[in-house]
Backbone as JSON, one array per atom type, in Angstrom:
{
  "sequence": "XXXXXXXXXXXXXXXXXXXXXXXXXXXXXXXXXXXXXXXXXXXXXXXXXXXXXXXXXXXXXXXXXXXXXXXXXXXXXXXXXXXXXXXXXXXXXXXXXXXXXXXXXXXXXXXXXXXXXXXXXXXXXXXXXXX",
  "N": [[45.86, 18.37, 10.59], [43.47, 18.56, 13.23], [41.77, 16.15, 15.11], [39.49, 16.81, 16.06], [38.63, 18.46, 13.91], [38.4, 16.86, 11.89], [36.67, 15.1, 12.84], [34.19, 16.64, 12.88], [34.14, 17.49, 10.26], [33.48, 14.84, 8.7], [31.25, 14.98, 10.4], [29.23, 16.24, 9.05], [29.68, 16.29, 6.61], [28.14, 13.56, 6.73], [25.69, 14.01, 7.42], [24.83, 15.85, 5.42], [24.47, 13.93, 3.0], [22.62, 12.34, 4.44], [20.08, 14.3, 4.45], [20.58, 15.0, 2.12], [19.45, 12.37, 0.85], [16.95, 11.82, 2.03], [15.82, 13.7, 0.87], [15.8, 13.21, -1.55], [14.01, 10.55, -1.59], [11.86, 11.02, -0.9], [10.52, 12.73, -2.33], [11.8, 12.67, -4.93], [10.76, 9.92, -7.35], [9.2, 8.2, -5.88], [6.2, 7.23, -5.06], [3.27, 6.82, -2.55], [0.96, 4.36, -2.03], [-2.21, 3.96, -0.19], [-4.79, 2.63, 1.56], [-7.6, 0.96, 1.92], [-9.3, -2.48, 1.92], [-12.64, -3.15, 1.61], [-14.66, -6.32, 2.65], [-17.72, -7.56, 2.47], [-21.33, -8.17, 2.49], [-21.24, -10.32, 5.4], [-22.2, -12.1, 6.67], [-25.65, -13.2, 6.65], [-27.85, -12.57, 7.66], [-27.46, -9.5, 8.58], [-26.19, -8.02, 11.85], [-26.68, -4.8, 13.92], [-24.69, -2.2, 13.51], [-23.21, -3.45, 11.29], [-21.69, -6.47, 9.91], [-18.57, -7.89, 10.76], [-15.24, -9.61, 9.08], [-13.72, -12.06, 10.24], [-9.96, -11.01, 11.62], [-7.96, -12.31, 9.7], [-9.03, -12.98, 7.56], [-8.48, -10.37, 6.1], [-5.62, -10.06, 6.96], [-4.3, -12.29, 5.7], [-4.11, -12.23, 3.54], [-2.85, -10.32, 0.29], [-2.11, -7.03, -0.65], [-1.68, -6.81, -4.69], [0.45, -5.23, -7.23], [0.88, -4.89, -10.23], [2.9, -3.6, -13.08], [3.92, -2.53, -16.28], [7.23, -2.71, -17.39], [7.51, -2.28, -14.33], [8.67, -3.58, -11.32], [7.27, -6.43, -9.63], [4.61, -5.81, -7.15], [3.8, -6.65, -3.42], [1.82, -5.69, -1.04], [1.57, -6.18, 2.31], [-1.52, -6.87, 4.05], [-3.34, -5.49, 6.9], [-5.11, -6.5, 9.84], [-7.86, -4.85, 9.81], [-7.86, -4.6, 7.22], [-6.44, -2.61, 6.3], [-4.05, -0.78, 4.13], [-0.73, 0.14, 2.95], [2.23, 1.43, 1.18], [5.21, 2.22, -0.11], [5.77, 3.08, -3.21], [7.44, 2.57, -6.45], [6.32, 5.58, -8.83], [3.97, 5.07, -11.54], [1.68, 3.43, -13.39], [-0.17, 0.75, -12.74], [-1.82, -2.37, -12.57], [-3.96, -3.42, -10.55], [-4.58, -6.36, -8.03], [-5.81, -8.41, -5.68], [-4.78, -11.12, -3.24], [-5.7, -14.19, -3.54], [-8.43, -13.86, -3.61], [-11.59, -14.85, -3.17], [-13.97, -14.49, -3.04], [-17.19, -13.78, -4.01], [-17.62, -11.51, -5.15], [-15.08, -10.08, -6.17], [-14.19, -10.55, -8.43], [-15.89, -8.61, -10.08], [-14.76, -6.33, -9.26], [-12.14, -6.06, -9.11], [-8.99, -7.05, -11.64], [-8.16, -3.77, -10.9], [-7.27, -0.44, -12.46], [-4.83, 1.29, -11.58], [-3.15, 4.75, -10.82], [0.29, 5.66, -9.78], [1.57, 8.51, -8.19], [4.33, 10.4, -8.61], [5.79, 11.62, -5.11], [3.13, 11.99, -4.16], [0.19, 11.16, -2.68], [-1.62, 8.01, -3.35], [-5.03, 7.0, -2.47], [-6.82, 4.59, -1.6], [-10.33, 3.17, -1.7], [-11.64, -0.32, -1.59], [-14.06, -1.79, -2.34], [-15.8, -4.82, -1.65], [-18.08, -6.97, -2.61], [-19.49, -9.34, -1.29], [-21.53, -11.02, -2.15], [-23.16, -12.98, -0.1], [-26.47, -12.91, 1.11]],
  "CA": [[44.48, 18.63, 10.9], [43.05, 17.46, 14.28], [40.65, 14.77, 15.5], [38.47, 17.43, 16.16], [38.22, 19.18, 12.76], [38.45, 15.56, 10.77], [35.53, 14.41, 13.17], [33.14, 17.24, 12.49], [33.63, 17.45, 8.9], [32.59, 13.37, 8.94], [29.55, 14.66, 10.88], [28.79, 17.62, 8.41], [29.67, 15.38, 5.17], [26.84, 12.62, 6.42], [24.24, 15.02, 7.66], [24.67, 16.08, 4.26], [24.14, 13.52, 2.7], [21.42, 12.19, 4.96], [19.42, 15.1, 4.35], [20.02, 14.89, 0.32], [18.82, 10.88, 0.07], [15.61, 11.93, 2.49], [14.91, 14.89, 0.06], [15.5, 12.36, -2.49], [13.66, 9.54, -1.83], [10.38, 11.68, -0.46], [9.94, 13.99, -3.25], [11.77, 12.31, -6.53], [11.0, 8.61, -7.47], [8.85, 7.5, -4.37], [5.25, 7.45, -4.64], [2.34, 6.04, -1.68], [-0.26, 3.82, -2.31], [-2.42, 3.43, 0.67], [-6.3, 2.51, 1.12], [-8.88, 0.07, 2.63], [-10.35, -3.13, 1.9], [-13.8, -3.92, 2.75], [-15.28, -7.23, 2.62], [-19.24, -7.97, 3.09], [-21.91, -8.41, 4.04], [-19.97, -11.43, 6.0], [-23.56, -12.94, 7.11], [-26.81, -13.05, 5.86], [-28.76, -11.15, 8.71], [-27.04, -7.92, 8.98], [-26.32, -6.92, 13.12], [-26.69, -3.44, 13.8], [-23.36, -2.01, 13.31], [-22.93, -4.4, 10.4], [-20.69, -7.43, 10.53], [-17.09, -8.08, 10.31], [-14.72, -10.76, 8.98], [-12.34, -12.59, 11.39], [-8.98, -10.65, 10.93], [-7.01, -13.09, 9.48], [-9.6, -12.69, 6.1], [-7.44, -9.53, 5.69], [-4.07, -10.49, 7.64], [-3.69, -13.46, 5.23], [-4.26, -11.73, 2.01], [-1.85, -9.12, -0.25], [-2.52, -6.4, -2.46], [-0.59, -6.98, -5.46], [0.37, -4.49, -7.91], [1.78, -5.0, -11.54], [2.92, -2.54, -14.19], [4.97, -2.87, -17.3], [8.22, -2.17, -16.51], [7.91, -2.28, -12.87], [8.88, -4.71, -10.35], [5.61, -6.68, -9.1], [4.31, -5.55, -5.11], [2.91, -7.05, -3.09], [1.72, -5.26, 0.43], [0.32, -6.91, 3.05], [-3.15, -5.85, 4.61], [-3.57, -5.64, 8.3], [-6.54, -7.09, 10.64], [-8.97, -4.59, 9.16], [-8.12, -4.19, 5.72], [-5.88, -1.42, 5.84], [-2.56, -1.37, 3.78], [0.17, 1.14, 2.73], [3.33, 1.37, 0.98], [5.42, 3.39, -0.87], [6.09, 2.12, -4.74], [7.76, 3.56, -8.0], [5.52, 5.81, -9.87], [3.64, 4.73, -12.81], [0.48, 2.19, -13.74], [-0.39, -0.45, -11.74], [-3.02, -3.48, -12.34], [-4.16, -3.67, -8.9], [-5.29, -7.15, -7.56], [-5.71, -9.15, -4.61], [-4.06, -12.44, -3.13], [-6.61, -15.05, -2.8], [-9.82, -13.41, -3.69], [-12.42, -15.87, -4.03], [-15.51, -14.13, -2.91], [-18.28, -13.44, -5.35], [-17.58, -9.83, -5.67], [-13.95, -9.91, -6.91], [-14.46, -10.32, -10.08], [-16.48, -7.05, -10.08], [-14.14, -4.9, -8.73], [-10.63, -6.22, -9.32], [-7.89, -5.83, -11.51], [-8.73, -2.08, -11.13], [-6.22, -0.08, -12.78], [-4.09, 2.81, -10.83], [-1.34, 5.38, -11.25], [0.73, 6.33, -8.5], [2.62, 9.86, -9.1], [5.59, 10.69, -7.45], [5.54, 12.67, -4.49], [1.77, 11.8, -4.04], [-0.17, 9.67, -2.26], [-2.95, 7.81, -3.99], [-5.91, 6.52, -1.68], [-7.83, 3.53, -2.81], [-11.41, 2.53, -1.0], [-11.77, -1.5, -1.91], [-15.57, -2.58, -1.57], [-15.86, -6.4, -2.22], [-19.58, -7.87, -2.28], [-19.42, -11.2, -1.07], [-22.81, -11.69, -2.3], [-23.79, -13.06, 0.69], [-28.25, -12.13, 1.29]],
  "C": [[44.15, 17.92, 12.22], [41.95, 16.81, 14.23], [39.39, 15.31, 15.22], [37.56, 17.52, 14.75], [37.72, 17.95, 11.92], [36.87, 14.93, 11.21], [34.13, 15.27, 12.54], [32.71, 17.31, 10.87], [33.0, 16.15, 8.23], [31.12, 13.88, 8.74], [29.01, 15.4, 9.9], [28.76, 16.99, 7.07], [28.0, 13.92, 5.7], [25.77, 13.25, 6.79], [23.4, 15.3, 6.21], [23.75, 15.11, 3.05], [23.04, 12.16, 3.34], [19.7, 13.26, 4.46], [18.96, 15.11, 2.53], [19.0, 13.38, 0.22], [17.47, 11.19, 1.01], [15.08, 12.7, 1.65], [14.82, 13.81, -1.02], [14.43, 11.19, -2.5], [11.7, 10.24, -1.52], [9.82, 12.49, -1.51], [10.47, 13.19, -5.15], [11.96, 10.52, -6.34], [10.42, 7.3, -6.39], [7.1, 7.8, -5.04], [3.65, 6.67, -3.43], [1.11, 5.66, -2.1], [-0.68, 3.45, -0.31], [-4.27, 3.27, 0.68], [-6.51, 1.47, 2.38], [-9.75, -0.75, 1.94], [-11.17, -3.67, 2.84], [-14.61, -5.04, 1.82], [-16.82, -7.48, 3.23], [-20.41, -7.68, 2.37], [-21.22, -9.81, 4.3], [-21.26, -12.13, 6.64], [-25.38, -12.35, 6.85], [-27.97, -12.22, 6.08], [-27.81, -10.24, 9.1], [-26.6, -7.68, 10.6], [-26.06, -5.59, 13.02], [-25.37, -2.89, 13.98], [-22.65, -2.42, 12.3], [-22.13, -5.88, 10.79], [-19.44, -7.7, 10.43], [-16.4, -9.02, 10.21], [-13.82, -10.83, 9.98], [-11.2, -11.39, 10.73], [-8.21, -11.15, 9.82], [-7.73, -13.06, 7.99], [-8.69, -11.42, 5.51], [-5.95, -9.89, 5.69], [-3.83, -11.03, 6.3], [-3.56, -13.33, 3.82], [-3.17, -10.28, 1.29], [-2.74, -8.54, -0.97], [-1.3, -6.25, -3.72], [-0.84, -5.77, -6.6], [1.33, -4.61, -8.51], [2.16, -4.1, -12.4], [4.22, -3.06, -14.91], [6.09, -1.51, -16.98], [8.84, -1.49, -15.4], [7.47, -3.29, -12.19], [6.99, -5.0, -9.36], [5.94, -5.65, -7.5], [3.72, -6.36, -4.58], [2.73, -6.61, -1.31], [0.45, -6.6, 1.14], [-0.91, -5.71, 3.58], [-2.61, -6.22, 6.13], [-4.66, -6.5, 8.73], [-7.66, -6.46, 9.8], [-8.61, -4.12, 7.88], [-7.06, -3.27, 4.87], [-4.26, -1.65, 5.31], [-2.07, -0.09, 3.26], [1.7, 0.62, 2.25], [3.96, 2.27, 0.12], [6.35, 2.29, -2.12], [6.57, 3.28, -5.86], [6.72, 4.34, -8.35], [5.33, 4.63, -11.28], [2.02, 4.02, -12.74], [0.53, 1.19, -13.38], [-1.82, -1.21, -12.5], [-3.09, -3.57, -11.16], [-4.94, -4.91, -8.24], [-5.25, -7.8, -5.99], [-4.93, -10.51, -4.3], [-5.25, -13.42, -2.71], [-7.79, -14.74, -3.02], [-11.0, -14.14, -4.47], [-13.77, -15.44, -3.98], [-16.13, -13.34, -4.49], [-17.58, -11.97, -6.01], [-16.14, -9.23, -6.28], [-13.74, -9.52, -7.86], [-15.29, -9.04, -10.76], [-16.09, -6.22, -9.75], [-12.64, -5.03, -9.32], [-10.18, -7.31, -10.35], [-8.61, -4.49, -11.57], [-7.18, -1.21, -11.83], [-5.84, 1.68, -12.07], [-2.97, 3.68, -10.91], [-1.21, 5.97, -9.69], [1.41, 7.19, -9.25], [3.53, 9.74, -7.97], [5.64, 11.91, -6.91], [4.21, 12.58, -3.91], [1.53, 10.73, -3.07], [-1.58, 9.43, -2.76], [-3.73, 6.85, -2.71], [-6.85, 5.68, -2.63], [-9.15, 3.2, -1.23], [-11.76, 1.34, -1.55], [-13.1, -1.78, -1.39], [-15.41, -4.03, -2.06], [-17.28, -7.1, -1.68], [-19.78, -8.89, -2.06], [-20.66, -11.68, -1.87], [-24.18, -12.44, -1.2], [-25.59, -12.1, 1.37], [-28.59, -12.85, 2.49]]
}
């Protein structure tokens, strides 16, 4: 057999199986959690536009997500809030890392299913309490 033939069938055997573990991992056994927490009011007089926490109130915080018989998560957030990842299907407890403001306890654990193949969108309000 030559170099040639031995090389292409290589390239044609991992294509292959490139192509199966992307169909695989995107469609069976994958599903996306992604969303937005918001924190506030963050000061007592309002400015027009509202107000916003330093980044690092997000940065420094996870969203964690538990379910029986699946491995904890824990994503980070960004600057403003925003987080994404892709997790097993199933039931999730959904909490925060650090969440001491008033309004925690009124919103979170929330409970969530991710499906597979899906992506579930979460909107996080958190009331500081702050008047």
């Amino acid at each position: 057999m030559k170099a040639s033939t031995i090389i292409l069938l290589l390239a044609i055997g991992i294509a292959a199986i490139l192509v199966v573990s992307l169909f695989y991992s995107s469609s069976f056994g994958i599903g996306i959690i992604q969303g937005t927490v918001a924190i506030g009011p963050w000061t007592p007089v309002e400015p027009i536009g509202g107000s916003h926490p330093p980044p690092e109130v997000y940065s420094s915080r996870h969203i964690i997500l538990e379910g029986t018989f699946l491995p904890r998560v824990e994503i980070p957030m960004n600057g403003t809030g925003y987080f994404t990842a892709q997790v097993r299907p199933g039931t999730y407890s959904l909490t925060m890392s650090n969440c001491t403001f008033l309004g925690c306890s009124r919103v979170l654990p929330m409970t969530i299913t991710v499906k597979q193949g899906e992506t579930t969108t979460l909107q996080i309000k958190i009331d500081t309490g702050i008047r």
